[in-house]
C-alpha positions as CSV (number, residue, x, y, z in Angstrom):
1,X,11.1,-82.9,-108.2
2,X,8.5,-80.8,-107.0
3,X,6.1,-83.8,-106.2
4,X,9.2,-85.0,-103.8
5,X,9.5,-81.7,-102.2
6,X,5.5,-82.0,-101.8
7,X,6.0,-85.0,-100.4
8,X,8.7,-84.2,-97.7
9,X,6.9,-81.0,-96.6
10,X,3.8,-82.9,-95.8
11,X,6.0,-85.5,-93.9
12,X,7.3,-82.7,-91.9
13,X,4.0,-81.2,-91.3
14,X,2.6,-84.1,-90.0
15,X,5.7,-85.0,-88.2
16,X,5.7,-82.0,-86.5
17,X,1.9,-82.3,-86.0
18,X,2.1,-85.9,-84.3
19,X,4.7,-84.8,-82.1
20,X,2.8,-81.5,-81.0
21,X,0.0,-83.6,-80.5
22,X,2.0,-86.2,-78.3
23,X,3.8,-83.5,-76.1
24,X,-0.4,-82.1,-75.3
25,X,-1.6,-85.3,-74.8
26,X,1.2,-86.4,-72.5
27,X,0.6,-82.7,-70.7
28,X,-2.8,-83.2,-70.4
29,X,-2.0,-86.9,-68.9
30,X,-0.5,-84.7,-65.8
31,X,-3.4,-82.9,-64.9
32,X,-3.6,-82.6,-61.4
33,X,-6.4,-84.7,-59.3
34,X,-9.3,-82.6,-58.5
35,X,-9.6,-85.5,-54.9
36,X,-7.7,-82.9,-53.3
37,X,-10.6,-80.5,-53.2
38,X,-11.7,-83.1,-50.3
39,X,-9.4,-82.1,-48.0
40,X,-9.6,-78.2,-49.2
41,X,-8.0,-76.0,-46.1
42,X,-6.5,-72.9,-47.2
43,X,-3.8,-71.2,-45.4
44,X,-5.0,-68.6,-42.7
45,X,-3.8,-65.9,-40.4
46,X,-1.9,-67.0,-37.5
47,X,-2.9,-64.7,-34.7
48,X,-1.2,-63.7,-31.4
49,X,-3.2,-61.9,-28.9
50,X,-2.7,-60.4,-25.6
51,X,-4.8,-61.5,-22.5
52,X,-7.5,-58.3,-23.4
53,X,-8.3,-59.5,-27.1
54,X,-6.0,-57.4,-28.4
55,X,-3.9,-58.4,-32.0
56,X,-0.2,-58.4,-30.8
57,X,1.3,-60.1,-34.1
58,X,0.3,-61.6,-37.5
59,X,2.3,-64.7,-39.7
60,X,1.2,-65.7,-43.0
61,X,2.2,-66.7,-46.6
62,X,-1.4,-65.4,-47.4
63,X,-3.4,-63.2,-45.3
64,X,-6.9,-65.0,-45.2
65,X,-10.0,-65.3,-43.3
66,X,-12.1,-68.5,-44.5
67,X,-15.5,-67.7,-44.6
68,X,-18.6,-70.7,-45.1
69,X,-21.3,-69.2,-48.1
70,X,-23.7,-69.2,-44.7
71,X,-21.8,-66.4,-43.3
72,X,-21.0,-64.8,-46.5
73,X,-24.0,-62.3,-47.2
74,X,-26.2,-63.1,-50.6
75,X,-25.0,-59.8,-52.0
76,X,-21.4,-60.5,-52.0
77,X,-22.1,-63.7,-53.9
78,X,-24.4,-62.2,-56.2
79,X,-21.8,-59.1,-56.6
80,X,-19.6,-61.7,-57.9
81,X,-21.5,-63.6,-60.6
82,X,-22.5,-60.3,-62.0
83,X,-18.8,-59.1,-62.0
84,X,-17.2,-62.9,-63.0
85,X,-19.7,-65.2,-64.7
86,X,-23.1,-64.4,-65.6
87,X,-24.1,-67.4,-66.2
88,X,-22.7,-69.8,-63.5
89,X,-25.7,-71.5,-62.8
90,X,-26.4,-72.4,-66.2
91,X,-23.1,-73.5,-67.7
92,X,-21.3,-76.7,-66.6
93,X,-17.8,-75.9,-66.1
94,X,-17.2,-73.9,-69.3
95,X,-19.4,-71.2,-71.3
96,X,-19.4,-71.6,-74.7
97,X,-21.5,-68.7,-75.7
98,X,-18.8,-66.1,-73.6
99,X,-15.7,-68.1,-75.8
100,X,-17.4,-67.4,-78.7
101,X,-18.0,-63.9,-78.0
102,X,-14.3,-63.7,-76.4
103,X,-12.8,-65.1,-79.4
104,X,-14.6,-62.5,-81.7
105,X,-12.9,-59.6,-79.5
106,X,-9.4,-61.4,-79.3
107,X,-9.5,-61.7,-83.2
108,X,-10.6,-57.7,-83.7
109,X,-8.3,-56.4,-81.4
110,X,-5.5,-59.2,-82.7
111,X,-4.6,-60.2,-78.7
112,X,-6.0,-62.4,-75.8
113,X,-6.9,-60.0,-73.6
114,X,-10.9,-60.7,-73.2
115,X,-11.4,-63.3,-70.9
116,X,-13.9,-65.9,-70.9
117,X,-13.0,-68.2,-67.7
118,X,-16.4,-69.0,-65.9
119,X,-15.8,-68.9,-61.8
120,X,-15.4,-72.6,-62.0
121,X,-12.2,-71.8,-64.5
122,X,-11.0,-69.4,-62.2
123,X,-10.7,-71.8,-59.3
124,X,-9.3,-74.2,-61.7
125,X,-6.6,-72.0,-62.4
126,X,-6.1,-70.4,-58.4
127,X,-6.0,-73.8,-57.4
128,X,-4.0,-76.2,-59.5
129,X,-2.6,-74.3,-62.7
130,X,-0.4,-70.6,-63.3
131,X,-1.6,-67.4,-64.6
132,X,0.2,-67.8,-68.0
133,X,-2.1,-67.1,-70.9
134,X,-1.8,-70.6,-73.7
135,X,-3.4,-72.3,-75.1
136,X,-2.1,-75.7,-73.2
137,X,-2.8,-74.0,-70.0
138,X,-6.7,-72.7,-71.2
139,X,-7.2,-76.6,-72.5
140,X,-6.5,-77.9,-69.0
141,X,-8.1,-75.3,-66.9
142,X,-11.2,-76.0,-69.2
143,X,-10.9,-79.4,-68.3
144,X,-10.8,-79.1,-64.8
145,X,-13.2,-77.3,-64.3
146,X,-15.7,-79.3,-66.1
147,X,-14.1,-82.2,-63.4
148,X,-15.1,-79.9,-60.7
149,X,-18.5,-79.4,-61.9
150,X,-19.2,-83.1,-62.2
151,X,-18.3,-83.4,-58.2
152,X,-19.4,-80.3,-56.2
153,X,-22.5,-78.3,-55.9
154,X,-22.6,-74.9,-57.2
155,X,-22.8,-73.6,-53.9
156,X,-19.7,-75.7,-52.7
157,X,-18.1,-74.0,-55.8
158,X,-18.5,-70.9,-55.4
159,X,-17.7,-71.2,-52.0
160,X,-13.8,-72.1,-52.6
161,X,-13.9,-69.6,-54.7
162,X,-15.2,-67.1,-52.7
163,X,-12.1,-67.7,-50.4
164,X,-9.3,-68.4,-52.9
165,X,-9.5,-65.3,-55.2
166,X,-6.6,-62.5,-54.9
167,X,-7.7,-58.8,-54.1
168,X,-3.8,-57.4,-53.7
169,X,-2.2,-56.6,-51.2
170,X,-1.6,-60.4,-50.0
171,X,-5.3,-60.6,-49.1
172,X,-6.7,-63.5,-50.4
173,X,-10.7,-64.7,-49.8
174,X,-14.2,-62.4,-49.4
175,X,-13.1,-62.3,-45.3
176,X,-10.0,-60.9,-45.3
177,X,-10.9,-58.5,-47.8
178,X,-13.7,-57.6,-45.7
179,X,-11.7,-57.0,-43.1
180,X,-8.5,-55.1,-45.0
181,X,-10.3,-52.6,-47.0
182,X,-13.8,-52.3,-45.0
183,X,-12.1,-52.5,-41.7
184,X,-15.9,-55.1,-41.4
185,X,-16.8,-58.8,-40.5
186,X,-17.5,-59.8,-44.3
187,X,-21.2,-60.8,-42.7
188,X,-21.9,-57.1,-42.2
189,X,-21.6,-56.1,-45.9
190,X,-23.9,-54.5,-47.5
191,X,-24.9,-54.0,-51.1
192,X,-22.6,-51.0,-52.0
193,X,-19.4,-52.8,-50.5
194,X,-20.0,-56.3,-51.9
195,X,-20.0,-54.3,-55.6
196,X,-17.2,-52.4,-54.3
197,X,-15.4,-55.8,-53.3
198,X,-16.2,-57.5,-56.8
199,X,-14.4,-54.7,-58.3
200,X,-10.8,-55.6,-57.0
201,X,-10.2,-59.0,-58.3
202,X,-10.8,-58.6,-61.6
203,X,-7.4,-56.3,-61.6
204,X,-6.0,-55.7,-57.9
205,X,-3.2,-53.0,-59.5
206,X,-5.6,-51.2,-61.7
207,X,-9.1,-51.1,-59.4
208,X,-6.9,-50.9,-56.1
209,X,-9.1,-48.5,-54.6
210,X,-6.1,-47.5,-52.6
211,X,-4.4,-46.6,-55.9
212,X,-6.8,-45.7,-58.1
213,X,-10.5,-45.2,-56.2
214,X,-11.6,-43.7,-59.4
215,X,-11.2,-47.0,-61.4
216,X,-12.9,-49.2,-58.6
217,X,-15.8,-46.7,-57.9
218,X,-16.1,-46.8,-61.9
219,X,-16.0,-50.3,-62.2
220,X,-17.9,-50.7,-58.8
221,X,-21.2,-48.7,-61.0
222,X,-21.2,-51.4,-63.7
223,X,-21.2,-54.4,-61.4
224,X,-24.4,-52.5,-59.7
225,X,-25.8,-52.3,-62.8
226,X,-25.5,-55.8,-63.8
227,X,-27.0,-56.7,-60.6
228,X,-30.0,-55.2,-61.6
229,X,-30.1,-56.6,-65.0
230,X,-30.1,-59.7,-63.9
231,X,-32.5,-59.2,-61.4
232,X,-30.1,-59.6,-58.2
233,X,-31.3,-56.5,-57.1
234,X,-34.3,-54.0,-57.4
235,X,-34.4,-50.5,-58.8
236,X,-34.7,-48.9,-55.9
237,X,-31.8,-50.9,-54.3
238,X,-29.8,-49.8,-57.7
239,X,-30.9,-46.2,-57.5
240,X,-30.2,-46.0,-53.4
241,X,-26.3,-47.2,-54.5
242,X,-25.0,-46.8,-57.8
């Protein structure tokens, strides 16, 4: 008797585990095609303006500015890959040594609340995928973003990036942020503000620096710092702004 009931439960184990592994499979079969990064155009700001220049209305789903990495000042970029991903231009889509470290945190603190997407996960997700943390949804954005890898330049990367992230608000893209919360043309940025930019996406509700300047000006020191340590910037740049 109990070699049957042995028996059946491994049936229905396996059972179960075929069909688990069918319905991922057939999930991952659906990933979307990475092509349509060719023909990348992200929705912009449709402006009216009077004869003198001057703004007389706005229409948008998402308030953006799309800005090329040429106009987008080294510090903001670098501001960034401190913030994000550390090691972007070493990894190639996916970084095993941050999962590893993640997954050490997620099982102390029994939760999945350290992240380990790379910037090339991130726009995986923006792009093609929803914010729902599982484990279906980490498989494919790991996936797609080692697809991505294999087809664009780091610098093309980090680029659609650079204009699809969210900073709140509706503002979406390193321009329009720029523009929203430094009332500047994102190629006037300096050091200070690109920090003070990387600060936002991370969490726009909790480093709003409308709502909480505290947070972001908190937040905004250890990006600075990071900078430094990995020699972004110099020590006298560091002292000057943190």
């Amino acid at each position: 008797m109990g070699k049957i009931l042995l028996y059946l439960a491994l049936v229905v184990f396996f059972s179960g585990l075929g069909i688990l592994g069918g319905y991922f499979v057939a999930d991952l079969y659906n990933l979307p095609h990475i092509d349509q990064l060719e023909e990348y155009q992200p929705s912009q700001i449709t402006r009216i303006y009077s004869g003198d220049g001057e703004i007389l209305a706005e229409f948008s789903q998402e308030r953006r500015e799309v800005a090329t990495l040429a106009r987008i000042p080294l510090w903001i970029q670098n501001a960034f890959i401190a913030a994000e991903d550390q090691r972007f231009y070493r990894h190639r889509g996916i970084d095993f040594r941050r999962i590893l470290k993640a997954a050490w945190v997620d099982l102390r603190t029994w939760s999945m609340a350290e992240g380990a997407s790379t910037i090339t996960q991130q726009l995986a997700r923006n792009l093609f995928l929803t914010p729902k943390k599982t484990f279906l949804r980490k498989l494919k954005e790991a996936i797609l973003a080692i697809q991505i890898e294999r087809r664009y330049s780091k610098k093309e990367i980090l680029q659609m990036y650079l204009n699809q992230i969210y900073f709140g608000k509706g503002i979406y893209g390193v321009g329009e942020a720029a523009s929203f919360y430094l009332g500047k043309n994102v190629g006037e940025i300096n050091l200070a503000e690109s920090a003070f930019l990387a600060t936002i996406p991370r969490n726009p509700t909790y480093y709003s620096p409308l709502n909480h300047p505290d947070h972001a000006n908190q937040r905004k020191k250890i990006i600075l710092k990071r900078m430094l340590e990995l020699d972004f910037i110099t020590e006298d740049e560091w002292r000057t702004t943190k």
